[in-house]
N, C-alpha and C positions, 0 to 999 in steps of 0.2 A: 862138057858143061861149061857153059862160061858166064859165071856170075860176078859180079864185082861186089864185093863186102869192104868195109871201111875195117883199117884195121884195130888191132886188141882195143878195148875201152882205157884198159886205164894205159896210156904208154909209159913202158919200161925202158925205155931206149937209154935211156940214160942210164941206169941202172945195168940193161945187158954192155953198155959198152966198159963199164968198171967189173972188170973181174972178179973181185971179191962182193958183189951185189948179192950172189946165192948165197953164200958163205953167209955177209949182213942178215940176210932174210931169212933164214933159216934161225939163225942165233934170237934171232929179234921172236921167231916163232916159238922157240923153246920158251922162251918168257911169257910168250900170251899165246897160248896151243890154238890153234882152231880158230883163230882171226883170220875171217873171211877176206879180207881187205889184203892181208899180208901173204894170205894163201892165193889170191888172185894175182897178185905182186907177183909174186916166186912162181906161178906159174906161166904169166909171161914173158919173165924173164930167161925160164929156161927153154919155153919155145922161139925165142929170140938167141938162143943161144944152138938151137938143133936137136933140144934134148925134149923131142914133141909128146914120149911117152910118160915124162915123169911130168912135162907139164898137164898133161891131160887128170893125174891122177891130182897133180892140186888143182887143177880149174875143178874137179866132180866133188873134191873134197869142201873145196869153198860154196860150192853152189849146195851141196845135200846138209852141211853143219852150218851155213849163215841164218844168221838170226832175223834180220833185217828185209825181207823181200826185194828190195832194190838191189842187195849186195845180192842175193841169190839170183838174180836177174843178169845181172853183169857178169857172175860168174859161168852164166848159163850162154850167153853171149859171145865172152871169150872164147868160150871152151867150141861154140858153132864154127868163130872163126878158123879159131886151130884145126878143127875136121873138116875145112873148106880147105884149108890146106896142106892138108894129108891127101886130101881126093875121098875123105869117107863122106860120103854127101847125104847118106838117111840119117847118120850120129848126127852131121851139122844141122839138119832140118828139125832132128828132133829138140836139141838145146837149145835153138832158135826162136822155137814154136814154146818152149818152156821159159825162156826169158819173156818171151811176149806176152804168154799166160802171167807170169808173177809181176809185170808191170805196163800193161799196156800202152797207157799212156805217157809213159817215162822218156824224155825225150833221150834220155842215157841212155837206158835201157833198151831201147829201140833203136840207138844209134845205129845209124846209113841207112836212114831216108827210108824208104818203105821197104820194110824187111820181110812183110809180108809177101809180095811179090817174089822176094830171094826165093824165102819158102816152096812157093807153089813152084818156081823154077825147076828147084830140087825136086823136086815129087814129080816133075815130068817125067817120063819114059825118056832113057839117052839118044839121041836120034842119031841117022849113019856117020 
């Protein structure tokens, strides 16, 4: 399959390259549980960092507890890209197609151009 997706929404790069960035985000989350914002943070920070499974559980956790539709859109987003990158491509279709549902028009939300397209890619049959 070879799809090009833009990557994570919100970039962490900066944050995965300081080592103590989980550490920060985590503490910062003990303070304010369940910020969507911060749980999308820390989870791409830790898929920037290789740690794609526990990122997965905060991109789902940001996306099913955000309050905000946009932020549940971006977390829905993130989390497509991180299973394009794993190779799981119905999980990535589906987060994708859930981002797009909670903001269609969002030019964030929607970020890399027509994702719709990506979508239907995914949904293709793998070819030889």
């Amino acid at each position: 399959c070879n799809v090009t997706v833009v990557p994570f929404h919100l970039g962490a790069a900066s944050l995965a390259a300081d080592g103590d960035a989980i550490a920060q985000l985590e503490a910062r989350l003990r303070e304010r549980p369940g910020d969507a914002r911060l749980l999308v943070a820390l989870g791409v920070a830790r898929a920037e960092q290789g740690r794609e499974d526990e990122a997965a559980l905060a991109l789902r956790a940001a996306a099913v507890g955000a309050r905000d539709r946009n932020d549940a859109a971006i977390a829905f987003y993130d989390l497509g890209v991180l299973e394009v990158q794993r190779k799981r491509y119905e999980a990535a279709r589906d987060a994708f197609l859930d981002a797009l549902a909670l903001a269609p028009d969002d030019g964030d939300a929607a970020r890399g151009g027509d994702q719709s397209a990506a979508v239907e890619h995914l949904s293709e049959p793998a070819g030889p």
